[in-house]
N, C-alpha and C positions, 0 to 999 in steps of 0.2 A: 530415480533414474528417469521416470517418464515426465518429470515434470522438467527435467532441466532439457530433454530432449524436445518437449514443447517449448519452451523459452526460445529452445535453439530456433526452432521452426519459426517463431513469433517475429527473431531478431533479422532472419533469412524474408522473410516477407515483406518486412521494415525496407531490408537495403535493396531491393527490388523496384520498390516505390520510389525509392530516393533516386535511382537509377533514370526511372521513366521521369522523377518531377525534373532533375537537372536538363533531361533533353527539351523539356519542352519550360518555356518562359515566357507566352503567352496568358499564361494562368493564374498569373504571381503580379500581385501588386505592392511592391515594397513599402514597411511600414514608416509613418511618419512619428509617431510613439513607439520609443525604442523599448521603457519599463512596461512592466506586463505583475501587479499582484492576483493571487491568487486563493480564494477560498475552498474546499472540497470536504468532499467525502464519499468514502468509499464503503464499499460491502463490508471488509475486513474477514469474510468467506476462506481463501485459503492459509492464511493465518488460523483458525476457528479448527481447518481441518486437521491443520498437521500437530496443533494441540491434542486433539481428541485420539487422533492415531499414537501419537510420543505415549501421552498417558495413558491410550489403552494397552500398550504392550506393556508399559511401566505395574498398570494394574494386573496384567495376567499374570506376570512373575512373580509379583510380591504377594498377590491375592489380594488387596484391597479395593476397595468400590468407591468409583465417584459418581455424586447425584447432583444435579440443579446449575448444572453445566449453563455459562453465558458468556458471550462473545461480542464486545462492542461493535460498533461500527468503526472505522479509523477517521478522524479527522483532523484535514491539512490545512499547512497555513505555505504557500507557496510563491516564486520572483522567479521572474526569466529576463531577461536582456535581448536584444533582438538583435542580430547581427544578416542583414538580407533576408535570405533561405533557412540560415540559423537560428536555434534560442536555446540560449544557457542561463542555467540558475539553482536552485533547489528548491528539495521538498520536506517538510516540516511535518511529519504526523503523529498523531498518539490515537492508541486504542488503549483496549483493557480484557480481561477475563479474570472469571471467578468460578469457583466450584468448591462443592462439598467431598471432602475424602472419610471414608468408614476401613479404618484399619482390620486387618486379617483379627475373624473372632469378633469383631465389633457388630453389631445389631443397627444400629446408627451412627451417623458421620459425626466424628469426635475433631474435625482440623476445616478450618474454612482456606481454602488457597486462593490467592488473588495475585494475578502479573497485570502489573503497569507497562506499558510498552511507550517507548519514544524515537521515530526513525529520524534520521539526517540523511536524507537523498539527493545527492550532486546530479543535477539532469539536463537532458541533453535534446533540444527535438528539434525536428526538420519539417516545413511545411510543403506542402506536397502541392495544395490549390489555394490560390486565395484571391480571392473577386466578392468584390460590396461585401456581403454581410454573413457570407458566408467561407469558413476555412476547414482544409482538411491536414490533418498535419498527424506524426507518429514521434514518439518516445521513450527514452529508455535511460535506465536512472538506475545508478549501484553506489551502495551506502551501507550505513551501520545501523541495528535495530538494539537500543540500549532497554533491557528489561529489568524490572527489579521485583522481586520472587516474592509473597511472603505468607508464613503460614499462624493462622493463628486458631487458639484453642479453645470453641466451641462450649467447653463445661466451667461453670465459671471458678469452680478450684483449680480446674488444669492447668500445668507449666507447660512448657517448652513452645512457646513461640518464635521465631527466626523467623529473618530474612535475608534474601543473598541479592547480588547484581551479576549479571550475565551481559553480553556484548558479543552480536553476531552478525552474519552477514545478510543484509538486506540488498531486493532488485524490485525494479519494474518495466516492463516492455511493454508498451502502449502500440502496437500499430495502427491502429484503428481510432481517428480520436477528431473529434468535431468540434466547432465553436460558432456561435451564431450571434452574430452581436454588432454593434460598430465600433468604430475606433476609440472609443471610452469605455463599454460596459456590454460583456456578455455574458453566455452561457453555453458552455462546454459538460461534453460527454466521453471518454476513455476508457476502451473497450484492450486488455490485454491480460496479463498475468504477473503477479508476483507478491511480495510480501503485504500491499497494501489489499489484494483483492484480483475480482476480474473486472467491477465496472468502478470508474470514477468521475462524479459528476460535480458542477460548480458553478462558482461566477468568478469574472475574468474581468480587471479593472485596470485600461491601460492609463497612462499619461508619460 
């Protein structure tokens, strides 16, 4: 509940901005490269969290222990389109996590669990300043986070290995987000909340 009610916050800060850049057009210098690729990567931090919180309740019920707990970094492969003030396009990321689980009565972790993650983020951003070499701009991106589950068996007589696929709803709200570079190549920073992290950093390759 707090985290969506921050989103909310993040998205209400976002259309403020948008508010103040549309009054004023002094600031803004339309781009002449309309494509915009994109390289990133992110913390993958609140991802990491809401794993650790899922599986800790999932461990308190059932009683088993997980150890050696890890959480990738996410990283994206991203396109925008420039339309003026506008840019539309998506975002492409994959992380990962892995952990040891010790079933109820077990001494040591008998199951190694590992999620693949793959997001598809249709996105959305609005620039706010932009003059020579530097730009300020905010965004916000709602998509699907495709995971594939799987657990394998630690002892090497053990059976039961499986895996599953899962398909959930992924966001990101960026209001806060920088690029410093010229009209061919920079480097950008994105400061907001959602499935991919809080910060995201890059390089930004227009033509």
């Amino acid at each position: 509940m707090k985290l969506k009610f921050f989103a909310l916050s993040l998205l209400m800060v976002a259309g403020v901005n948008m508010v103040k850049a549309q009054n004023s057009t002094k600031d803004f210098v339309s781009e002449a490269k309309k494509h915009d690729i994109r390289i990133s990567v992110s913390d993958g931090l609140t991802q990491g969290t809401a794993d650790i919180l899922g599986m800790g309740i999932g461990d308190a019920v059932l009683g088993t222990k997980r150890s050696d707990s890890k959480t990738s970094l996410t990283y994206g492969l991203g396109y925008r389109y420039s339309i003026n003030r506008f840019r539309v396009g998506a975002d492409l990321g994959f992380g990962m996590s892995s952990s040891k689980l010790a079933l109820t009565g077990e001494k040591s972790p008998s199951i190694k669990e590992k999620d693949l993650r793959f997001l598809v983020l249709p996105t959305a951003e609005f620039v706010y300043f932009k003059r020579r070499l530097v730009e300020l701009y905010g965004s916000a991106a709602a998509g699907v986070n495709l995971s594939r589950h799987t657990e394998t068996a630690l002892a090497k007589n053990a059976t039961g290995n499986k895996s599953s696929f899962n398909t959930d709803f992924a966001y990101q709200v960026n209001p806060i987000a920088l690029r410093v570079g010229n009209e061919r190549v920079g480097g950008f920073v994105e400061a907001g909340l959602g499935t991919k992290g809080f910060v995201t950093a890059g390089l930004s390759f227009k033509f």
